[in-house]
C-alpha positions as CSV (number, residue, x, y, z in Angstrom):
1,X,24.2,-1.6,-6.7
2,X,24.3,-4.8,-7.7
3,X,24.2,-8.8,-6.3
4,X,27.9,-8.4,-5.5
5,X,27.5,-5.2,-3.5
6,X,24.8,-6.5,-1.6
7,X,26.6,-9.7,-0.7
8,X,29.5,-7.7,0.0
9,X,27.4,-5.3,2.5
10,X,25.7,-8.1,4.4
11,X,29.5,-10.0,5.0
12,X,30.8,-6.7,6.2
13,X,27.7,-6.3,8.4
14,X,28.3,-9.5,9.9
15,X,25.9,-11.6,8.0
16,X,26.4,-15.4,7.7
17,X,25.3,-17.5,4.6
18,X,24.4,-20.9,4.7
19,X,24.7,-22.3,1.8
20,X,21.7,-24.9,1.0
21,X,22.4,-25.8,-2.9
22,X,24.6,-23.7,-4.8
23,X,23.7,-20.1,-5.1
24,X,21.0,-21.0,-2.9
25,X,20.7,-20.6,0.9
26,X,19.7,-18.6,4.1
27,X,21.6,-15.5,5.5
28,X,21.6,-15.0,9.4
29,X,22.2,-11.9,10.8
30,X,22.3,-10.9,14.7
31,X,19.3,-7.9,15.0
32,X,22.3,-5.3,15.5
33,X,23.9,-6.8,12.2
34,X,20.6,-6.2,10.4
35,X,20.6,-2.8,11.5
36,X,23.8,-2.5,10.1
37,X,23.5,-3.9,7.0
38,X,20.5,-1.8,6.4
39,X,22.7,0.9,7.1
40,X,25.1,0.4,4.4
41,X,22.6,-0.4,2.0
42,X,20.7,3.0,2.9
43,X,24.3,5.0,2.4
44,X,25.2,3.1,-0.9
45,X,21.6,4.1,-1.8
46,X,22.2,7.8,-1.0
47,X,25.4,8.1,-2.6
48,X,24.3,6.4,-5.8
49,X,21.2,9.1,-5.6
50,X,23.6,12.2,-4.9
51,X,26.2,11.0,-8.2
52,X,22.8,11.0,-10.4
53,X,22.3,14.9,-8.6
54,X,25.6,15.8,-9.2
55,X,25.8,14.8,-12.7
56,X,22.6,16.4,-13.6
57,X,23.4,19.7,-11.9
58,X,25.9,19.6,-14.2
59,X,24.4,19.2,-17.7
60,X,21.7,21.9,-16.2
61,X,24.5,24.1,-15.4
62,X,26.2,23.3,-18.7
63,X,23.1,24.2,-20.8
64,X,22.9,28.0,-19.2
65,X,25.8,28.3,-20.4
66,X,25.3,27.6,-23.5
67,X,22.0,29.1,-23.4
């Protein structure tokens, strides 16, 4: 996950930036939009979590075979 997914997480939750001076400012979120953002951020977490599973499960399953 990087900057760009978060920002892209915390529009779709409903987040608003202010922007004080360039890249620099304040996002406001509603409490149910915080709930939500930490929601997406917690699923992006999970799936990034189950690819590294997967992917392993695969080399382990790769080296019994060869084994």
């Amino acid at each position: 996950m990087n900057r760009e997914d978060i920002i892209r997480m915390a529009r779709e939750a409903g987040g608003r930036f202010y922007e004080q001076q360039g890249d620099y400012g304040t996002w406001d979120f509603m409490p149910q939009e915080l709930e939500r953002f930490a929601d997406l951020v917690a699923a992006a977490e999970r799936e990034a979590c189950a690819k590294v599973c997967d992917e392993l499960a695969g080399v382990l399953r790769s080296e019994e075979h060869t084994s």
